[in-house]
C-alpha positions in Angstrom: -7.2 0.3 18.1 -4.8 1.1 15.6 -4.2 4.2 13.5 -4.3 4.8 10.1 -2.1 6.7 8.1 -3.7 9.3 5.8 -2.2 11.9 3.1 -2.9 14.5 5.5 -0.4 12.7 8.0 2.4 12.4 5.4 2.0 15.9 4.4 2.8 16.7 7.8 5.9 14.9 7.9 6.7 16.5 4.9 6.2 19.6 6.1 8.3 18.7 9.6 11.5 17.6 7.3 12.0 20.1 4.7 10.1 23.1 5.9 8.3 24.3 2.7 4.8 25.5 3.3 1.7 22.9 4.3 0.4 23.9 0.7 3.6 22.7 -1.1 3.7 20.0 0.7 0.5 18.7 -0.1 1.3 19.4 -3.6 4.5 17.3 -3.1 2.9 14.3 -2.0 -0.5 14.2 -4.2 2.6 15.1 -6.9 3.9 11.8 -5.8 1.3 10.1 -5.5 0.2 11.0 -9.0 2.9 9.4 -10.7 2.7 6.4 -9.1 -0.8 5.7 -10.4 -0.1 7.4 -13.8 2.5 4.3 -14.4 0.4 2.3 -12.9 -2.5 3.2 -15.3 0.0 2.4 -17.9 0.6 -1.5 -16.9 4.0 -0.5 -15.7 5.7 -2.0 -12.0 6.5 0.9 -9.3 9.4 0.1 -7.7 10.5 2.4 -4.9 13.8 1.2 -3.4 13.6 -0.1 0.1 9.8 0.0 0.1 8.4 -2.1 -2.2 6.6 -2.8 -5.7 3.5 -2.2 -6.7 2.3 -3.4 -9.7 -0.8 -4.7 -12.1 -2.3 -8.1 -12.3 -4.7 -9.0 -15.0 -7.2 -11.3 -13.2 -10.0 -13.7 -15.5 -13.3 -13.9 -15.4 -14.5 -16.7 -13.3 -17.8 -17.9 -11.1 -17.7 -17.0 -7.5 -20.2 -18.1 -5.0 -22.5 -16.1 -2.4 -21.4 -17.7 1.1 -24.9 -17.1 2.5 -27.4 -18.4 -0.5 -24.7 -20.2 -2.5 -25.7 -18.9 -5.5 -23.2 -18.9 -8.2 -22.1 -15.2 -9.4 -19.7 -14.6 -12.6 -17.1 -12.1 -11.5 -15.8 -10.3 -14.4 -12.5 -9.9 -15.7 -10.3 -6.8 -14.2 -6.8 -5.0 -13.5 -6.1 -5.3 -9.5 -3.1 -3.4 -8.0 -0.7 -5.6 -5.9 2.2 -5.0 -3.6 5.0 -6.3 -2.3 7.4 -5.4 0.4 10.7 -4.9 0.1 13.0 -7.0 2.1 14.1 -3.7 4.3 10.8 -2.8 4.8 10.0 -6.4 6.0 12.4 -6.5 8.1 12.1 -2.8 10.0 8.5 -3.6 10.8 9.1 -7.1 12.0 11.8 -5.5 14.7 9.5 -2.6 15.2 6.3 -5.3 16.0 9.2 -7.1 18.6 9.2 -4.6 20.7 5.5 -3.5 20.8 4.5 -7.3 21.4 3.7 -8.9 24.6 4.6 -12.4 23.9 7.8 -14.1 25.0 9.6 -15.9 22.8 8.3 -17.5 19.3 7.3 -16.1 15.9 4.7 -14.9 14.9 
């Protein structure tokens, strides 16, 4: 089972690194947070440095198809939100997952 890691979680760590109060710290991170989607909103790329990018991708209208019935369904057009690693943060969890896997040998 894994865990997931919620806004509560990194307020915590917040509040174990610099010490302010568990209410400024929440504010810190939603603060954070915040901006992020506020250029987002705007069209714009977040780029945090060794983390990754986010950033919006206009996607067309096209037909997509019920598995089940097959029926053919338009799916409108729409702004989705993609990331992408950065190549420190790729590598930190690929050498974190070595040691927590029980193969021998290989990649995965």
């Amino acid at each position: 089972m894994t865990k997931t890691l919620t806004r509560a979680d990194l307020t915590e760590a917040v509040y174990r690194e610099i010490g302010f109060s568990h209410t400024e710290c929440a504010d810190l991170v939603d603060s954070v947070m915040e901006e992020v989607i506020k250029g987002l909103e705007r069209g714009e790329s977040v780029k945090l440095s060794s983390f990754g990018t986010f950033k919006v991708r206009q996607k067309k209208q096209r037909i997509g198809r019920n598995p089940k019935t097959k029926v053919e369904v338009p799916i409108t057009a729409r702004r989705v939100v993609s990331f992408h690693a950065s190549n420190i943060m790729i590598k930190r969890v690929n050498t974190s997952l070595k040691g927590t896997s029980g193969s021998s040998g290989g990649n995965s």
